[in-house]
LUMBA-920321 format. One line per field, with one value per atom (N, C-alpha, C): atom name; x, y, z; residue in three letters. Coordinates in pm, 1 decimal. Layout:
rogu = [CA_...]
east = [X_...]
north = [Y_...]
up = [Z_...]
vodren = [ala_...]
This chain:
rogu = [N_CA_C_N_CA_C_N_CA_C_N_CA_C_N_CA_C_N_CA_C_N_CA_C_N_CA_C_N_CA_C_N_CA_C_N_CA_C_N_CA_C_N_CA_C_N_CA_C_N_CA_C_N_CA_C_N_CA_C_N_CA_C_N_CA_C_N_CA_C_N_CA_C_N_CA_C_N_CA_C_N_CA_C_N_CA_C_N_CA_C_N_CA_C_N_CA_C_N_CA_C_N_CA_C_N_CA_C_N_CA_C_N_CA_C_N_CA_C_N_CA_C_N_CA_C_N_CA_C_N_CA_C_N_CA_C_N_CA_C_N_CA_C_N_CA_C_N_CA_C_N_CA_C_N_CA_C_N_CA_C_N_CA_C_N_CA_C_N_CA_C_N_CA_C_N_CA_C_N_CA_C_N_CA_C_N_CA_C_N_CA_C_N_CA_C_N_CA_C_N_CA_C_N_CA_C_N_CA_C_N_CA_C_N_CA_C_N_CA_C_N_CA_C_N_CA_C_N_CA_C_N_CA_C_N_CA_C_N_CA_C_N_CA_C_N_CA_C_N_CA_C_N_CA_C_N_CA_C_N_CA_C_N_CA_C_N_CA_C_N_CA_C_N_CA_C_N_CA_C_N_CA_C_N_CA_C_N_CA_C_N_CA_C_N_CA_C_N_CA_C_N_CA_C_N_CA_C_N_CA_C_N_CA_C_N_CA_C_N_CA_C_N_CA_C_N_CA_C_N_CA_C_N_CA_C_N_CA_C_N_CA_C_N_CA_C_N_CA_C_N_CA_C_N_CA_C_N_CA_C_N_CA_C_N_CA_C_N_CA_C_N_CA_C_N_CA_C_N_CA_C_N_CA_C_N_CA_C_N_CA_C_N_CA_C_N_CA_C_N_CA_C_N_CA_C_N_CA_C_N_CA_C_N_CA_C_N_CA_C_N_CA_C_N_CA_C_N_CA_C_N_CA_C_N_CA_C_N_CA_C_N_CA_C_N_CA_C_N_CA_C_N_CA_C_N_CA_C_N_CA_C_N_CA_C_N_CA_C_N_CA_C_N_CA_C_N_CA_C_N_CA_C_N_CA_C_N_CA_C_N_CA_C_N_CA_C_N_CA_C_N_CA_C_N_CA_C_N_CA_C_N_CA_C_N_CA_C_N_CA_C_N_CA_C_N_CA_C_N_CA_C_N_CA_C_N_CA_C_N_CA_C_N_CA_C_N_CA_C_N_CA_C_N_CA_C_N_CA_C_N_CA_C_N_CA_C_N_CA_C_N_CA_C_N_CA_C_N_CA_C_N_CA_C_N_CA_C_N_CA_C_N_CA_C_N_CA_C_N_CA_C_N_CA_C_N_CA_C_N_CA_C_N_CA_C_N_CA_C_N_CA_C_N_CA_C_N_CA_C_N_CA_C_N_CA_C_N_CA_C_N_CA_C_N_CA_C_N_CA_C_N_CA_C_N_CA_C_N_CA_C_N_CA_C_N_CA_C_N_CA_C_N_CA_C_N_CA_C_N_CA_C_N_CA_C_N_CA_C_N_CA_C_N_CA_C_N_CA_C_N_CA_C_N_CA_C_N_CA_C_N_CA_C_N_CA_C_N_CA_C]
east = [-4930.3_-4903.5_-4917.5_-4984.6_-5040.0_-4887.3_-4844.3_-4780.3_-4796.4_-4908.1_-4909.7_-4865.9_-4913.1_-4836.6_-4695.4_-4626.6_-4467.0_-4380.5_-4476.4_-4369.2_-4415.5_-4488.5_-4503.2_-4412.1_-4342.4_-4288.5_-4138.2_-4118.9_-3999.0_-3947.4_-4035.2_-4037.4_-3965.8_-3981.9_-3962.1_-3841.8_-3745.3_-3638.7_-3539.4_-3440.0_-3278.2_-3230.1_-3236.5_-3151.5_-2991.1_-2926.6_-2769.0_-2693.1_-2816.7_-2754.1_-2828.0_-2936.2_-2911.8_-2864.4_-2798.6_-2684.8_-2568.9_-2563.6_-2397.0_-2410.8_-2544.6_-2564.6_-2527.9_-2616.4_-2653.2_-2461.7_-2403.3_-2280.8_-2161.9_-2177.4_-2093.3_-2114.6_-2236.2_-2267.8_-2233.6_-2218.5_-2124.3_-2013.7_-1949.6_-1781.2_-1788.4_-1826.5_-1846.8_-1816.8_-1981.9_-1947.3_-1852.4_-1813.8_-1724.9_-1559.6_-1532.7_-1472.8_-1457.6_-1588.5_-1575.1_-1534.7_-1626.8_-1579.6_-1459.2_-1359.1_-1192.6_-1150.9_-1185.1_-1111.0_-1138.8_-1244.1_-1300.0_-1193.1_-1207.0_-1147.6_-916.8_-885.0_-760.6_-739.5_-828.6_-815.7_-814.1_-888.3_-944.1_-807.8_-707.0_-598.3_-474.0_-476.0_-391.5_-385.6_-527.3_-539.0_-455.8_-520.4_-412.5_-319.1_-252.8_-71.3_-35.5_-144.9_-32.1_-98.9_-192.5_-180.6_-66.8_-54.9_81.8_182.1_208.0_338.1_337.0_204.8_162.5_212.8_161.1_139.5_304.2_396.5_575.6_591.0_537.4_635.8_546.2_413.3_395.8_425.5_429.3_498.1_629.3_721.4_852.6_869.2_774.7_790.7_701.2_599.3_585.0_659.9_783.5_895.3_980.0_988.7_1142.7_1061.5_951.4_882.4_900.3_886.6_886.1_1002.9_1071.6_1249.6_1250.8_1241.4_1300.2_1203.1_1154.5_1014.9_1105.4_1147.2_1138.0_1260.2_1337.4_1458.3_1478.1_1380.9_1363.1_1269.9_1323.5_1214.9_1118.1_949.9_821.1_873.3_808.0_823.5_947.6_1029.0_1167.8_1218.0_1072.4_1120.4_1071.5_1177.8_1164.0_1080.7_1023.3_958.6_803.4_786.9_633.3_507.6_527.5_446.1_397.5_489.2_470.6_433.5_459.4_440.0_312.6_242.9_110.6_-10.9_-130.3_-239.5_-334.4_-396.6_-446.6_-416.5_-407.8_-405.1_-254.8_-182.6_-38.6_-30.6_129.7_174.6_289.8_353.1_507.1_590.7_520.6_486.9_490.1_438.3_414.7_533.6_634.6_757.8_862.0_978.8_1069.0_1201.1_1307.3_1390.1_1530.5_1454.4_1588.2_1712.7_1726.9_1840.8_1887.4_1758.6_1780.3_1751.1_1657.5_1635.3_1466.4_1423.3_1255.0_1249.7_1276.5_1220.8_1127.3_1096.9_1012.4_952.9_849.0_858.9_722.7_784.4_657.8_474.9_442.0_302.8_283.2_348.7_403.6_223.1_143.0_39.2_81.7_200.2_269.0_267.4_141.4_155.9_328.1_382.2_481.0_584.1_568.3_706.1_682.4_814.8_802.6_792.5_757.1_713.2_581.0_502.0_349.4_311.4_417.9_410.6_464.6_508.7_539.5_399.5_312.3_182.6_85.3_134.4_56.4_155.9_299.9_320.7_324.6_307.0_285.6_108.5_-1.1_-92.5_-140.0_-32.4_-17.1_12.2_172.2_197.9_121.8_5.2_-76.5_-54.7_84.2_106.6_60.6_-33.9_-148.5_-255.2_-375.6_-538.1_-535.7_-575.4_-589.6_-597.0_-685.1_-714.4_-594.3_-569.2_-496.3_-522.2_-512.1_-596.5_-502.8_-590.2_-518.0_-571.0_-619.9_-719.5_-576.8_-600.2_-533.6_-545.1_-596.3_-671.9_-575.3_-485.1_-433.7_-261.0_-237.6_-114.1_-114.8_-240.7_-309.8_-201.1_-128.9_-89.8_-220.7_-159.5_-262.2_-287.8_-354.6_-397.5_-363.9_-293.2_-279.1_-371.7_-345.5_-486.3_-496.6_-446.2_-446.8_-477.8_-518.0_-576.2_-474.2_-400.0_-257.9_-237.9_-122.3_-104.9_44.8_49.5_156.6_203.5_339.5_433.1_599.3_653.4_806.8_894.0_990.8_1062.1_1229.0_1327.2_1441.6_1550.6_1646.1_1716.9_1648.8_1502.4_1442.3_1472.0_1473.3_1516.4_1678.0_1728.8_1835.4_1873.8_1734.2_1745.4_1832.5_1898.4_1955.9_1893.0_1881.2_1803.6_1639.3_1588.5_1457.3_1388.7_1285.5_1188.8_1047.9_980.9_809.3_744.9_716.7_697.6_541.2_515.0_358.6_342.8_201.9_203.8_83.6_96.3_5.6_-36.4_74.7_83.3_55.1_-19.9_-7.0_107.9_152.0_290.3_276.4_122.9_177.8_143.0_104.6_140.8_262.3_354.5_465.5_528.9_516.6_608.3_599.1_468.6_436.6_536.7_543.1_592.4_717.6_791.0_966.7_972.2_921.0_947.0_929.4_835.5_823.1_938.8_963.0_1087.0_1211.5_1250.9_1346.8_1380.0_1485.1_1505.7_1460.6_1357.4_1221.9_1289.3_1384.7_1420.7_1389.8_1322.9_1267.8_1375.9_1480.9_1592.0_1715.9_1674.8_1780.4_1701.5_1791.1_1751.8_1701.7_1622.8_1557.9_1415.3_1359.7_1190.5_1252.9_1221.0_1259.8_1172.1_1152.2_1026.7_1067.1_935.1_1007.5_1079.0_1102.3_1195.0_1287.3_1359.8_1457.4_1501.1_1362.9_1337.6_1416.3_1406.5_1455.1_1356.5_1251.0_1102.7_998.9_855.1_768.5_722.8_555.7_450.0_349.0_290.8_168.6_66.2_57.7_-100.1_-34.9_89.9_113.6_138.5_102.5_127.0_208.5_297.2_406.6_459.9_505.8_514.3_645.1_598.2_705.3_808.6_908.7_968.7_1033.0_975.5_1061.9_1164.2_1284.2_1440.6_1347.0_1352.3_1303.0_1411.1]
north = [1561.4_1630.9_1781.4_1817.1_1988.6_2051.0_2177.0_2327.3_2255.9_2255.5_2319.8_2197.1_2058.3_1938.1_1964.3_1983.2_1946.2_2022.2_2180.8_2262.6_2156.1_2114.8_2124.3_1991.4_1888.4_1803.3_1853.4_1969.7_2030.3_2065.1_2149.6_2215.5_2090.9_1965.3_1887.3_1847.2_1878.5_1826.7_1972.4_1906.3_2061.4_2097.9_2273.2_2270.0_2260.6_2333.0_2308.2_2410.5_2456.6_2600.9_2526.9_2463.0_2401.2_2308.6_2205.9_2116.4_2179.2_2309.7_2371.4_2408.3_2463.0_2517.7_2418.0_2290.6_2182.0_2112.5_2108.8_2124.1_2174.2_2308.3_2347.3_2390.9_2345.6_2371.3_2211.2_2051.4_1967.1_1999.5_2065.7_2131.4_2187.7_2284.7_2335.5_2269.7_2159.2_2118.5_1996.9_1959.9_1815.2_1929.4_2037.6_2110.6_2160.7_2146.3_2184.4_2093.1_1980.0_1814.7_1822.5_1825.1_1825.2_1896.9_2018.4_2106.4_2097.6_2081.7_2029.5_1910.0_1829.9_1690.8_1716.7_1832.2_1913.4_1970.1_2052.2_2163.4_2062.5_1914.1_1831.1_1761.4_1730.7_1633.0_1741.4_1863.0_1972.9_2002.5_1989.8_1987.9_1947.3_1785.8_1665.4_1649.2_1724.3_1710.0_1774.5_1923.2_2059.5_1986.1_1879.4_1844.9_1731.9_1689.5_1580.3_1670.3_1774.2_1863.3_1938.4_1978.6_2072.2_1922.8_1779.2_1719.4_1717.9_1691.4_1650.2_1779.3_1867.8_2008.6_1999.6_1977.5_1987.5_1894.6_1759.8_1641.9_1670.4_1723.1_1739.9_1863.4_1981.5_2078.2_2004.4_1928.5_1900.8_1836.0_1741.0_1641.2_1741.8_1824.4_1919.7_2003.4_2024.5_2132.0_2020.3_1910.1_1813.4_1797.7_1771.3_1769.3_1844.6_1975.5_2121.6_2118.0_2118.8_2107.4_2010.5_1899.0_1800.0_1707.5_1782.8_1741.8_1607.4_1534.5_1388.0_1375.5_1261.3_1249.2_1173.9_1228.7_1140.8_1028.0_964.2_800.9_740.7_800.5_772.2_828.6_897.4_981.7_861.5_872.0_728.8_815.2_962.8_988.6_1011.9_1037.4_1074.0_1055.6_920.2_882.6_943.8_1051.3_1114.6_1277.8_1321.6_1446.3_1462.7_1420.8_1442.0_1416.1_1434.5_1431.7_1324.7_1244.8_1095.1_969.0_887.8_776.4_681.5_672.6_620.5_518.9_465.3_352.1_357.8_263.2_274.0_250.1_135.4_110.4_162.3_309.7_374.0_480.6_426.6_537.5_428.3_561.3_469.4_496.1_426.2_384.0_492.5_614.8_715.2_685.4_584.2_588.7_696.0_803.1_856.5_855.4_704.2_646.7_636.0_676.4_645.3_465.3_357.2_239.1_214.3_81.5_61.0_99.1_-21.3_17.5_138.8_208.8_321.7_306.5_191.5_150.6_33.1_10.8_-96.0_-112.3_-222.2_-239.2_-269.4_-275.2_-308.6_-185.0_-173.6_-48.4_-36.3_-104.7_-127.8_-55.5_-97.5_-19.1_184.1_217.7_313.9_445.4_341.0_425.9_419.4_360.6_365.2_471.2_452.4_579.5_709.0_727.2_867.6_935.3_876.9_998.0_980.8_886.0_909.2_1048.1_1030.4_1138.9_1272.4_1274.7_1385.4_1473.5_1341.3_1415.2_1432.8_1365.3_1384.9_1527.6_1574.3_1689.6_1868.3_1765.1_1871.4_1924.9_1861.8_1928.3_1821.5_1731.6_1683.3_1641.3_1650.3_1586.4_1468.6_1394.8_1276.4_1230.4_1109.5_1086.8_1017.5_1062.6_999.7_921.2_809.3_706.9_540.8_407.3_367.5_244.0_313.5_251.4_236.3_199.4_149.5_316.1_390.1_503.4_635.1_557.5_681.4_674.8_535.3_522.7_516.0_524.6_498.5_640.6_548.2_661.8_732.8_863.9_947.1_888.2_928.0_886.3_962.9_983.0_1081.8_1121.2_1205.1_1285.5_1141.5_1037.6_971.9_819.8_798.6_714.4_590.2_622.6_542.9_570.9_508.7_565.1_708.2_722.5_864.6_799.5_765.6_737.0_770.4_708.7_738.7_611.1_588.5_502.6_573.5_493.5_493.9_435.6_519.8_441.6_373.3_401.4_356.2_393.3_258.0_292.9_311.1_416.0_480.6_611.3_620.1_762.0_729.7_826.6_836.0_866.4_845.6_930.4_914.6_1011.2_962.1_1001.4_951.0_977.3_966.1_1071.2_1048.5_943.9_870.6_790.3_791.8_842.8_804.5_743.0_605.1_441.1_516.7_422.4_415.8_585.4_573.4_721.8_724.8_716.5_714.2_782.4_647.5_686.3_842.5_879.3_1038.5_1161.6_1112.6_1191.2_1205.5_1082.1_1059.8_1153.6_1135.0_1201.9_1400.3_1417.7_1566.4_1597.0_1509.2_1556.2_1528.6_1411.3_1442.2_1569.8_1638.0_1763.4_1865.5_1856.9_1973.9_1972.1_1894.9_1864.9_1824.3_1745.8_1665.9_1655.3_1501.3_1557.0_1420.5_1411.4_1350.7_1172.3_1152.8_995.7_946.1_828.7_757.2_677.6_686.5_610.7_721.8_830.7_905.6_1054.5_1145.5_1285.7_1252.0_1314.1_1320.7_1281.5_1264.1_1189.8_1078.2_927.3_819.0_707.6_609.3_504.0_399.9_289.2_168.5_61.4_98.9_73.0_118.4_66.4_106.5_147.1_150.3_135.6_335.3_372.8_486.6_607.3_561.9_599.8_560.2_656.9_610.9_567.8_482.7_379.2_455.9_523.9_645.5_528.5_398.5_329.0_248.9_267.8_211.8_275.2_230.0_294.1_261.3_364.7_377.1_382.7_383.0_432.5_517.9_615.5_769.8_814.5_802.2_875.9_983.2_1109.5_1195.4_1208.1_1246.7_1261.4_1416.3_1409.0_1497.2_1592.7]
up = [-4384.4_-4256.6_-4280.4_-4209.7_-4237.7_-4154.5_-4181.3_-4140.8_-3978.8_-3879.9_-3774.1_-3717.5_-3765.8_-3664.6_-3696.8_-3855.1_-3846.4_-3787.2_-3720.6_-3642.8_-3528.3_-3445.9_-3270.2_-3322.8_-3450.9_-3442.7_-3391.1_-3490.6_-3497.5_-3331.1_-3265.9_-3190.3_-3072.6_-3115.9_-2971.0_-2908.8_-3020.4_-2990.4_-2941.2_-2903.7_-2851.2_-2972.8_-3001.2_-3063.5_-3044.3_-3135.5_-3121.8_-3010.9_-2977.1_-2881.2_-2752.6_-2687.3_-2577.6_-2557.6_-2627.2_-2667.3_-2559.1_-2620.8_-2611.6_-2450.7_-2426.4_-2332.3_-2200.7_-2229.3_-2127.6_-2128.3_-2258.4_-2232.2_-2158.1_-2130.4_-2094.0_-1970.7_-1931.4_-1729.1_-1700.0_-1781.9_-1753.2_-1724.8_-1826.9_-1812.9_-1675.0_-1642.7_-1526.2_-1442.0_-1407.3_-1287.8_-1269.1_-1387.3_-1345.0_-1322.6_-1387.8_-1370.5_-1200.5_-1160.3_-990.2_-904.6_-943.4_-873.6_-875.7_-963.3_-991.8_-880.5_-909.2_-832.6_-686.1_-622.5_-553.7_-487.3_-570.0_-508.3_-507.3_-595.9_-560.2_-445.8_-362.8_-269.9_-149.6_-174.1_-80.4_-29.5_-161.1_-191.3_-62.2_-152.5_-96.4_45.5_95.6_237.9_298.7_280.4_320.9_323.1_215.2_205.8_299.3_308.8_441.3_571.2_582.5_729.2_759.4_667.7_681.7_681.1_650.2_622.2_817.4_856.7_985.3_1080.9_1049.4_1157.9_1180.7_1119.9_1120.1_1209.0_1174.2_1273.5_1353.0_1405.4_1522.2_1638.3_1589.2_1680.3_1694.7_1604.5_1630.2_1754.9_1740.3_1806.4_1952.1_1951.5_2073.2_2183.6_2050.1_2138.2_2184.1_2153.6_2174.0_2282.4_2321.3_2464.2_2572.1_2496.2_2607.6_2673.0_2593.4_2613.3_2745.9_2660.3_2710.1_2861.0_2902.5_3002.5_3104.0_3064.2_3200.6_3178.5_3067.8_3073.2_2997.7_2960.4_2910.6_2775.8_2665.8_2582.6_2595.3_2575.4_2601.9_2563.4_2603.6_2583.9_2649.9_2661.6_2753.0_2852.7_2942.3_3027.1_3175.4_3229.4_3369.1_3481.3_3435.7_3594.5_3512.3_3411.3_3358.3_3408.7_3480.9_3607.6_3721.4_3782.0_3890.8_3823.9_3675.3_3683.6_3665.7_3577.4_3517.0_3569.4_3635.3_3589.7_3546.8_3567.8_3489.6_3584.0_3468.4_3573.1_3500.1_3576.1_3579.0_3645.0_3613.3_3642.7_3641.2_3753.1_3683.2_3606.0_3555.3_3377.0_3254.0_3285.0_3194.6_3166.3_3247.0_3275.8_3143.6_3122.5_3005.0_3104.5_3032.9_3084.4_3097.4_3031.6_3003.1_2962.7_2871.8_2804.9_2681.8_2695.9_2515.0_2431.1_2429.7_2282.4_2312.6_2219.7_2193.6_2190.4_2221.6_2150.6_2102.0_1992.6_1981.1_1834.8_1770.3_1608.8_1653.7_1524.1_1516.9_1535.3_1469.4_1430.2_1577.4_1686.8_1749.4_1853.3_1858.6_1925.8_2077.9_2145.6_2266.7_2365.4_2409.5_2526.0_2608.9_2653.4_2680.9_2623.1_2481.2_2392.0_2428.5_2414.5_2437.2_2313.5_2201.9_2087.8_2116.9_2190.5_2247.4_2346.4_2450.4_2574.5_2559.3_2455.1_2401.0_2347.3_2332.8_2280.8_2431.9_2542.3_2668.7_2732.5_2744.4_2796.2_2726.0_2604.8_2565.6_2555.3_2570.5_2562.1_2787.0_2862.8_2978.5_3037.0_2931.2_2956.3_2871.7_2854.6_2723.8_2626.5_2558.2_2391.9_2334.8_2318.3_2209.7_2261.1_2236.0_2246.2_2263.4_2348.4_2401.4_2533.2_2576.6_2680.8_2819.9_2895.2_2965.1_3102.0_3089.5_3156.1_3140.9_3183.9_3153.4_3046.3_2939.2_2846.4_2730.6_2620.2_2506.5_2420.1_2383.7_2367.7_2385.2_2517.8_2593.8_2513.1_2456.1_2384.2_2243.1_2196.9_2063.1_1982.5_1865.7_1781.8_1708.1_1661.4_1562.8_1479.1_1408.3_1210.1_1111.9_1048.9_943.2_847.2_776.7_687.6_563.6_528.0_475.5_512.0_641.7_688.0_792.2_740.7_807.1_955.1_1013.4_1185.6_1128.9_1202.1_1285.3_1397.3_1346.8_1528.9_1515.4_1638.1_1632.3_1607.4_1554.5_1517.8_1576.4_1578.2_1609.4_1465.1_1405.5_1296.2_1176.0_1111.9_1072.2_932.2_821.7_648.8_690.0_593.7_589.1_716.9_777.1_872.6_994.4_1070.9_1196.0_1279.4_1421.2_1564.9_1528.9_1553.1_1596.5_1494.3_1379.3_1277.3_1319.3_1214.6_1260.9_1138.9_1134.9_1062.0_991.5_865.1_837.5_715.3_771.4_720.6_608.9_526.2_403.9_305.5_262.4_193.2_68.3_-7.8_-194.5_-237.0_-371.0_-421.9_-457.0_-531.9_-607.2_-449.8_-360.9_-275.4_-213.4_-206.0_-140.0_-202.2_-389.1_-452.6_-421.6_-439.8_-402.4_-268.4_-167.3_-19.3_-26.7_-134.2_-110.0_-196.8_-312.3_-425.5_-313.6_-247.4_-136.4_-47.8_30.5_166.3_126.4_18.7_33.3_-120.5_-170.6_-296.2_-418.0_-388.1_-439.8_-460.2_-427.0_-445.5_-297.1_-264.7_-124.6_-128.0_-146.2_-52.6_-4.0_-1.2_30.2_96.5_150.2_229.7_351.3_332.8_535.8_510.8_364.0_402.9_317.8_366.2_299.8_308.1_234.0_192.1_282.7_300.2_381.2_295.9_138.0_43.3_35.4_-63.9_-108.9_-269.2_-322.9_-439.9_-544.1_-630.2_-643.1_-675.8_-702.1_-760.2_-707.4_-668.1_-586.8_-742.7_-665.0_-776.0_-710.4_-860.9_-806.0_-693.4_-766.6_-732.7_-617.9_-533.3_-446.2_-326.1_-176.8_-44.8_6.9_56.4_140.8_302.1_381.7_513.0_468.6_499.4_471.4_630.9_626.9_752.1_740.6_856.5_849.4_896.4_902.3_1014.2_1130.4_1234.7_1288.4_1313.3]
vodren = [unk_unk_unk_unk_unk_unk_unk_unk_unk_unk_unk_unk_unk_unk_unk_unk_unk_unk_unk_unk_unk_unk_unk_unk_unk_unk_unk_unk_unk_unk_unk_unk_unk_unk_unk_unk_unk_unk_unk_unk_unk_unk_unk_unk_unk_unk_unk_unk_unk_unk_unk_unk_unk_unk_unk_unk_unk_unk_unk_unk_unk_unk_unk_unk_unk_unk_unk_unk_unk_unk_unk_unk_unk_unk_unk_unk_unk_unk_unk_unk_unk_unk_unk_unk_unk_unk_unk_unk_unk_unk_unk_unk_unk_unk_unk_unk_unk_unk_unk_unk_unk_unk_unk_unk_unk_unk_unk_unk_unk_unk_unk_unk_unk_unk_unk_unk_unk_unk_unk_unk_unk_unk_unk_unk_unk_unk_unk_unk_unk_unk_unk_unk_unk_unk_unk_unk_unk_unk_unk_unk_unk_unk_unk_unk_unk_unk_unk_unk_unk_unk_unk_unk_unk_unk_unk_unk_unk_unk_unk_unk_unk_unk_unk_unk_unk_unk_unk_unk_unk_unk_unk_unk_unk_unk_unk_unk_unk_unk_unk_unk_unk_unk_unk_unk_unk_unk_unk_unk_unk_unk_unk_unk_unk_unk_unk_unk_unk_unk_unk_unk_unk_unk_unk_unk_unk_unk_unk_unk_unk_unk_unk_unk_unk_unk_unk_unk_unk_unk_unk_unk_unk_unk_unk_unk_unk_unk_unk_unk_unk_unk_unk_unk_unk_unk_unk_unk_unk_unk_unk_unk_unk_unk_unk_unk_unk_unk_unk_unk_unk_unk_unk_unk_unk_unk_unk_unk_unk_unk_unk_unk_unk_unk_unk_unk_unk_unk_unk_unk_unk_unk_unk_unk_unk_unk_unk_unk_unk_unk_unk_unk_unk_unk_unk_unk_unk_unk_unk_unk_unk_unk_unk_unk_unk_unk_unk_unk_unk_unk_unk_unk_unk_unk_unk_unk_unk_unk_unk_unk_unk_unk_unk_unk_unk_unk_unk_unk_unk_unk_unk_unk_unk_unk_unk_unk_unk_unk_unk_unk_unk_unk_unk_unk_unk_unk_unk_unk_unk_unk_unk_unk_unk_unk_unk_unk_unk_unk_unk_unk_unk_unk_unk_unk_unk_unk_unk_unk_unk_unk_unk_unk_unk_unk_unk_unk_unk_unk_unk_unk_unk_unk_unk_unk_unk_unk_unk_unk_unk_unk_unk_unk_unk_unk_unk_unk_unk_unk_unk_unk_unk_unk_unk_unk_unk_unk_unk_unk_unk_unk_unk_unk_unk_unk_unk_unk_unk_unk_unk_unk_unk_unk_unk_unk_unk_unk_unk_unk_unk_unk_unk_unk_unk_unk_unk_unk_unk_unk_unk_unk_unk_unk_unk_unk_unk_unk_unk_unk_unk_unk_unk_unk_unk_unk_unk_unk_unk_unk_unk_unk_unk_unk_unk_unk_unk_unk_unk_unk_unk_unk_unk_unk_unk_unk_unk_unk_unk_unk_unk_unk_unk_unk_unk_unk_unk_unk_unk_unk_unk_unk_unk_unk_unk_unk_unk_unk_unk_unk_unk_unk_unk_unk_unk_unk_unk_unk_unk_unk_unk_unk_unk_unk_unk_unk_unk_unk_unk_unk_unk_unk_unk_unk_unk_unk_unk_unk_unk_unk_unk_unk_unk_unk_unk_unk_unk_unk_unk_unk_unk_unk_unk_unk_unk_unk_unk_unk_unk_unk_unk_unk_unk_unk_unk_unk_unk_unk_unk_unk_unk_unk_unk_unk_unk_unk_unk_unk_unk_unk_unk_unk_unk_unk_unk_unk_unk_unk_unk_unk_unk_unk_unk_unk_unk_unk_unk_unk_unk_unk_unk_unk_unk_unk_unk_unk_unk_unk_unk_unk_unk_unk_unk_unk_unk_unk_unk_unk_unk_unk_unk_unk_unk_unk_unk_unk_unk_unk_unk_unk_unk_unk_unk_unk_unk_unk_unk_unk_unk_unk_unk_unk]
């Protein structure tokens, strides 16, 4: 083998410096993906953290507005806009009824997001489609609704279904005092410790 073939042999392969090079723009970008997929996670937590105070602050305008809570207000029918029923009115006893996640237009954990997106503190159609009582979705894919006495809680909770354990845990360290059977955010257990790889329905005490 002559000089000039065993360099163009030499020549073909990486040395140890584009090795390092092609290395460390991996680091990089799986370094970005991460972070990336953090800022993505973080989002999600402050819209689950935004959605609790803004439903809470929309129940309490409502209150304050017409004297009654959505979903349990017996005139909602006649104030709003859309298309009503008398049906769609609650019974004013006080109490929200009705399970949070509840598919029963009827229940009045259902007609609390018609009269509230009736009286325009939330987005949604008001009519007399399924649509118009349809709870939210949370940033985690689950529903958003109201419950009554629900877990260990008193009075009225916002309830959100299918939460990952290590998010649950991030949102009691933030609010509350990180055990899901106790404070004001609590599990639909009773267990003392969330399970990172398991989903929860989380309630807040409003």
């Amino acid at each position: 083998m002559n000089t000039q073939s065993f360099n163009r042999h030499r020549q073909s392969g990486f040395t140890l410096v584009e090795i390092a090079i092609v290395l460390v723009i991996i680091g990089l970008l799986l370094g970005g993906v991460l972070k990336g997929r953090e800022m993505i996670t973080n989002a999600k937590i402050k819209r689950v953290e935004n959605d609790f105070a803004g439903v809470s602050a929309a129940i309490y305008a409502y209150q304050d507005r017409y004297g009654a809570l959505p979903g349990d207000d017996p005139a909602a029918s006649t104030r709003f806009s859309g298309t009503w029923t008398a049906s769609d009115n609650g019974n004013g006893n006080g109490n929200i009824s009705g399970g949070w996640n509840s598919l029963n237009n009827a229940a009045e954990s259902r007609k609390v997001w018609k009269h509230l997106r009736g009286a325009g503190l939330i987005a949604g159609p008001v009519d007399n489609t399924a649509a118009s009582y349809q709870q939210p979705s949370n940033a985690f894919g689950g529903l958003m609704g109201l419950d009554l006495n629900i877990y260990n809680l008193s009075g009225h909770n916002i309830v959100f279904g299918e939460i990952p354990g290590d998010i649950a845990q991030i949102l009691e360290s933030r609010g509350d005092d990180s055990v899901p059977s106790s404070g004001s955010i609590q599990a639909h257990n009773s267990q003392t410790t969330y399970t990172i790889d398991r989903r929860y329905d989380i309630a807040f005490r409003q």
